[in-house]
N, C-alpha and C positions, 0 to 999 in steps of 0.2 A: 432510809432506803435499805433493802435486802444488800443483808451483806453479800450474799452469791451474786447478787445484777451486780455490787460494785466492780467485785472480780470479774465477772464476764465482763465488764464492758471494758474494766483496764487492760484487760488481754487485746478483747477487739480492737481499741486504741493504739497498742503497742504491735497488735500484725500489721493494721491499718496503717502506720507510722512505715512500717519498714518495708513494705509495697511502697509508698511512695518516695523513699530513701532512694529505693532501690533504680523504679522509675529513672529520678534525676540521677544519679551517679553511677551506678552498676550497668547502664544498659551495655550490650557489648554486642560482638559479632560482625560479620563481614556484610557488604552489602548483599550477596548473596543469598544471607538466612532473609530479607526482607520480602525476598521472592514468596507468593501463597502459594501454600503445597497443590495446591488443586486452578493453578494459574492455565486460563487455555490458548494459553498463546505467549512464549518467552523468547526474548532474546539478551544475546551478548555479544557485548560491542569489546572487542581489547583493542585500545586509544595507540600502545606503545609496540602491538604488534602493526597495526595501520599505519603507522609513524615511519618504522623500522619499512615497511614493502614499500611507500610510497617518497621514501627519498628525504623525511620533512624533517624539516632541524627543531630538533629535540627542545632546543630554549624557546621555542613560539609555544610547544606544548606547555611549556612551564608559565610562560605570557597568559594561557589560557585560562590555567591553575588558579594565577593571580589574580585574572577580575571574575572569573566565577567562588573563587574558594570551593568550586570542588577538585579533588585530584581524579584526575587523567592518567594517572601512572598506572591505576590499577581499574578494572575491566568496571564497566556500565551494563547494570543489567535491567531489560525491560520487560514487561510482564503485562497480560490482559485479565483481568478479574471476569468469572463469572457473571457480574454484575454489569459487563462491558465498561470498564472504568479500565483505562491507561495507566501504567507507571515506571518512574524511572526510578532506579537505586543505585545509586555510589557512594563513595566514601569522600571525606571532607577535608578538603586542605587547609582551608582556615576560615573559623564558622563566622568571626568580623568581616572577612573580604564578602563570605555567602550571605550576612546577614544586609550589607550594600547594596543588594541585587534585586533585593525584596522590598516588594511595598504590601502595606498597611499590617507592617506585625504584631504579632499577637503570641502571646505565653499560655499552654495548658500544657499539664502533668510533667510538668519541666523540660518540654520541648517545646522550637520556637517553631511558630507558622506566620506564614506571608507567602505573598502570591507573586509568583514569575510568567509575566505575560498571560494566558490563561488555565495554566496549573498552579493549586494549591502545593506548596512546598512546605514540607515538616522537616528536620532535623534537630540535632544536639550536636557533639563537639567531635562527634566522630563521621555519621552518617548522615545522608541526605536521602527523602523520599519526595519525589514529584508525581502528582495521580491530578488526571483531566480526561480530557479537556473541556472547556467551556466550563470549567467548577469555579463555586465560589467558598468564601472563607464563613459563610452561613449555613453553608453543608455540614451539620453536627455529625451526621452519620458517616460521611466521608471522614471527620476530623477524627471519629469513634474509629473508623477500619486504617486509615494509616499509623493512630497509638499502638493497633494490635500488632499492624503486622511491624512496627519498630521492637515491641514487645518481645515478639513471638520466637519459641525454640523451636527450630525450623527442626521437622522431621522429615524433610529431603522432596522437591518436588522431583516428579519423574517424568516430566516434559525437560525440566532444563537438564537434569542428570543424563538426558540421551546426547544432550551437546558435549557432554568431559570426554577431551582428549581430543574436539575438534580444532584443526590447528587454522582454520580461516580468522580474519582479522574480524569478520561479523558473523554471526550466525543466526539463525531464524527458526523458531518450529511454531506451526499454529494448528491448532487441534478442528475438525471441522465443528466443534462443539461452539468456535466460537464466531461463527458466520450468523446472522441472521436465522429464522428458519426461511423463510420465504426464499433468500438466498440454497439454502442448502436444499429446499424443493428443486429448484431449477437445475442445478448441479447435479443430484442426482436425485428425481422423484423415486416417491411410493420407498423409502425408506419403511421398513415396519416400524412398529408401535415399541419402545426400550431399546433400539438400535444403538449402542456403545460410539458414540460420535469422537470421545478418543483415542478409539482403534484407527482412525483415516488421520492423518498429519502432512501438513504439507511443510517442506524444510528445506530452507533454503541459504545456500554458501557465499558468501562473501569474499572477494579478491578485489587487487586495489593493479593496474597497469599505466602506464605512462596515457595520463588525461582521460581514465577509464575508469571505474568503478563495476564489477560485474557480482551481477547476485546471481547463482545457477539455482534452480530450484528444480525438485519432484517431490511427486508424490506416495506418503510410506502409508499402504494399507495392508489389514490383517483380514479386510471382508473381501470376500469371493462376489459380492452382489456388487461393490463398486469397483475394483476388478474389471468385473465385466462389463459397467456400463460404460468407463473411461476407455476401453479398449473399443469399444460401439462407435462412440464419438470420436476418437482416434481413426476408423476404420471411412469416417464421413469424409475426413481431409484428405487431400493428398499437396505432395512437395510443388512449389509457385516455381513455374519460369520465368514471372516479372518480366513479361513481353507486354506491359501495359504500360512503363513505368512512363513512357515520351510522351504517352497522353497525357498524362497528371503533369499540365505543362507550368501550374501555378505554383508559386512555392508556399506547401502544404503548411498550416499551423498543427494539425495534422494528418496521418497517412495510416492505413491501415490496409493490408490486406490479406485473403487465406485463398489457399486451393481448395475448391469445395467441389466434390463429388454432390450435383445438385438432387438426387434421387432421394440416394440413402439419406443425404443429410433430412429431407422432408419428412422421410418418414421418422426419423430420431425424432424431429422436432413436436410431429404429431401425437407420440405418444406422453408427453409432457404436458398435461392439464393448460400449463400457463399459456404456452410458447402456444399449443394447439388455437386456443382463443385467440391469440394476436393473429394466429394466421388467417384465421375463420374471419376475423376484422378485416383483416386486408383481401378476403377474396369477393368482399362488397363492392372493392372498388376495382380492382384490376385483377390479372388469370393470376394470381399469386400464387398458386398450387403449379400451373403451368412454364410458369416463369422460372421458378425456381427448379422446375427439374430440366428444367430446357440449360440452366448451369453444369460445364462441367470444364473446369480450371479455374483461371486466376478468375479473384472478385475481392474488391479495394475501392476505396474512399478516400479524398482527398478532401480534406477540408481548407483553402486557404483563407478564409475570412471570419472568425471568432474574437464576439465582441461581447458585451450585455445589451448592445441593440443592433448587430448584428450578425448576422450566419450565414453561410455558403457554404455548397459541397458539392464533389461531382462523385457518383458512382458508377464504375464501370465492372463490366462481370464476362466472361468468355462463353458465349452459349453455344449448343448444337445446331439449332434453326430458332427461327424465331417467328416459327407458330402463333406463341403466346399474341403474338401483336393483331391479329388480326379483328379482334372484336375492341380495338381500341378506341372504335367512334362510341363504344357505352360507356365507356368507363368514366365516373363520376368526375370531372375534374376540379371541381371545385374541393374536393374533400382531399385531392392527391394535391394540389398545388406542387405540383412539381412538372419538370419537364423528361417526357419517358419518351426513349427511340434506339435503333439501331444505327453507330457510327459506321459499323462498315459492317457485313452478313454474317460476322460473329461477334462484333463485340456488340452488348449491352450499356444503353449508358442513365442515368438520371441524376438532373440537376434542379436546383430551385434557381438558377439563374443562369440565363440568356450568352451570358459572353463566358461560361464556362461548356457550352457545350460543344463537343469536338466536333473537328474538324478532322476528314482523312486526310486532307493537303496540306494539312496548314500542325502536325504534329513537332512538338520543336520539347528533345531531351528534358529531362528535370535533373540539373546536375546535382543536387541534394539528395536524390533519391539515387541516379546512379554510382553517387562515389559510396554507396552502401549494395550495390547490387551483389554482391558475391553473400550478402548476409539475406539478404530477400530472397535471391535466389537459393532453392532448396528448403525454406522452411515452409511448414505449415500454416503458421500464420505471422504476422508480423507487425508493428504498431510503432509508429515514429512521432514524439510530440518534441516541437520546437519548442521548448522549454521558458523562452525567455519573454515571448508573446505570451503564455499563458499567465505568466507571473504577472503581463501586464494588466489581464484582464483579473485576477484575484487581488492584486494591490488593497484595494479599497476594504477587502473583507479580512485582508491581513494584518493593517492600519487601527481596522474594529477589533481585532481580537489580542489588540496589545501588543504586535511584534513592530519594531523599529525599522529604519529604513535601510539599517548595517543587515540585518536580517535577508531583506526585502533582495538588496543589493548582492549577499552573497547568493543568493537563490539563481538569480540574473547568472551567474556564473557558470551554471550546471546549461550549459548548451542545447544536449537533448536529451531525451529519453527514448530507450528503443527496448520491447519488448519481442525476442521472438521467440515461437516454440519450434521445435524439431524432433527427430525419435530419439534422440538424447535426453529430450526434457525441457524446460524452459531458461533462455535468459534472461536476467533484467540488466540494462547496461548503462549508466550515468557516463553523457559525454562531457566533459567539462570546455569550458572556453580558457582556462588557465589553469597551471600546476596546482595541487594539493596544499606545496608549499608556500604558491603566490595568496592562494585564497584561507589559507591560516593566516596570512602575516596581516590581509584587509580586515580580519573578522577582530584581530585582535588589537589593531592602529586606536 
């Protein structure tokens, strides 16, 4: 053999060698550098700021440490790829406890992989990468993009770099880059053709209050087109006086409802390719053009009965006259299967069943919905899911995707969910049924 190929290849051998050296024992860094610079969508979780606001005794944190073997002490950070792939990054308390946790492991380029529920998990002795969901340990390409990013000399993303120095316990930013487009159509159509979709960010704060959990969010844009068109759509709503609430006599699985200026909102809605065609749908069967601008205040939905075989809702809207009703003996009813009428000469009401439809006499409070009135009242819109019914109705797909019933169980605990918006911005609010501290101390028994 050529003496030169011998030496070229001893070389290559000997870089080849110390790449892999390097690989297994050199890798370093904080969970942080695992973040992709180009991630559209990041967040940070600090465990021992949440701990510190929410009252929890410090040793259930360290409970936690010990049967995940990852550490909690120091911040969790999550991130959306390009590619829409999920991921979590921290650091490693102890990779025997983390390696307990894992099923079907497997060893490449000196990092362990095995699967937590349905995230593939990679780490070594310091850091941990979780990237899903619904992934399997046959994903080469996945197994290929979690090496890099363990790999990788992070040269700083600048979605998470806008979060340093926020001092909430979680924090949130997601780029519109990474919604669907079909989604990002309807949100804000006729985007031009190279439109910078990480100039728009929606970012959202994190605060923890006695059996509260509150995300504030808004929205941070650099375009003058969406700007304007959020300020359009803003301009449709107006603030609920939640004089409807004693109707919604059933108690909701869920609850939703907005002040809607029924005009303008129409025409918003018209000029959106999508939302135009559903209307054009619905004016086949009822004055749906006429309907909806005959709205103007509250309009809500109650739904008490959600199941996989079955559903119920009653929707009720505050109209000017009710015109619209008057060619009601054409309208297809076979295709509307529902029940459309006037409760009393301004409210609007439709139901797919019978014993939800009101009554002027017979209105009797919804004390679930009133011990929340002072938060209804005055927003824009508002969205209340009983939490624990819902759980009951995804059990089964929870079950499928590998999570436990300790999982299932802590979930049950989160009482409601209530989203409203206001000219402040949005909230997102986790009601729990029990302390922070009661339901660390279950998660960890």
């Amino acid at each position: 053999m050529n003496r030169k190929v011998v030496i070229s290849m001893a070389i290559v051998t000997v870089l080849m060698a110390n790449v892999v050296l390097y690989c297994i024992f050199f890798r370093d860094g904080d969970a942080r550098s695992m973040v992709p610079d180009d991630a559209t969508g990041v967040a940070v979780l600090d465990v021992r700021r949440l701990v510190k606001e929410a009252d929890i005794d410090e040793s259930k944190l360290k409970g936690i440490d010990n049967r995940t073997g990852i550490d909690f002490a120091n911040k969790v950070y999550g991130f959306m790829t390009k590619a829409g792939n999920v991921g979590f990054a921290a650091m490693v308390s102890n990779d025997d406890d983390l390696d307990d946790c894992l099923s079907d492991r497997r060893t490449r380029r000196g990092l362990t992989f095995g699967m937590m529920g349905s995230f593939v998990v990679c780490h070594d002795t310091k850091r941990v990468l979780l990237m899903g969901p619904m992934a399997s340990l046959k994903d080469e390409v996945l197994q290929d993009e979690m090496i890099s990013l363990m790999d990788k000399e992070s040269e700083g993303c600048a979605l998470l770099d806008s979060i340093e120095g926020n001092i909430s316990p979680l924090a949130v930013r997601i780029t519109m880059e990474a919604l669907p487009e079909r989604i990002r159509n309807v949100i804000v159509p006729n985007l031009p053709d190279g439109f910078d979709m990480t100039r728009v960010q929606i970012a959202m704060d994190g605060t923890v209050r006695e059996k509260q959990i509150c995300l504030h969010s808004h929205v941070v844009t650099g375009s003058s087109l969406v700007n304007n068109h959020l300020e359009e759509l803003l301009e449709c709503l107006k603030p609920m006086d939640a004089s409807m609430l004693s109707m919604s006599n059933a108690k909701p699985v869920v609850w939703f409802g907005m002040g809607v200026k029924g005009e303008e909102l129409l025409y918003f809605l018209r000029k959106n390719g999508l939302t135009r065609a559903a209307m054009m749908g619905l004016s086949m069967n009822i004055d749906a053009d006429r309907m909806l601008s005959a709205i103007d205040g509250d309009m809500c939905v109650s739904i008490p009965e959600l199941g996989l075989h079955k559903f119920s809702y009653l929707m009720l809207a505050h109209v000017t006259n009710g015109k619209f009703m008057e060619n009601e003996g054409e309208w297809n009813k076979d295709v509307i299967k529902a029940h459309i009428g006037l409760a009393d000469e301004n409210t609007l009401y439709a139901t797919n069943s019978t014993r939800l439809i009101p009554s002027s006499t017979e209105f009797n409070p919804n004390i679930i919905l009133q011990s929340v009135y002072s938060e209804i009242r005055g927003s824009k819109f508002y969205l209340r899911v009983e939490t624990e019914s819902l759980w009951n109705v995804m059990a089964p797909l929870l079950a499928a995707l590998g999570y436990s019933n300790k999982v299932y169980s802590s979930l049950c605990e989160i009482g409601s969910v209530c989203f409203r918006m206001d000219d402040e911005g949005a909230w997102l609010e986790w009601n729990l049924n029990s302390g922070l501290n009661d339901i660390f101390g279950k998660w960890i028994e």
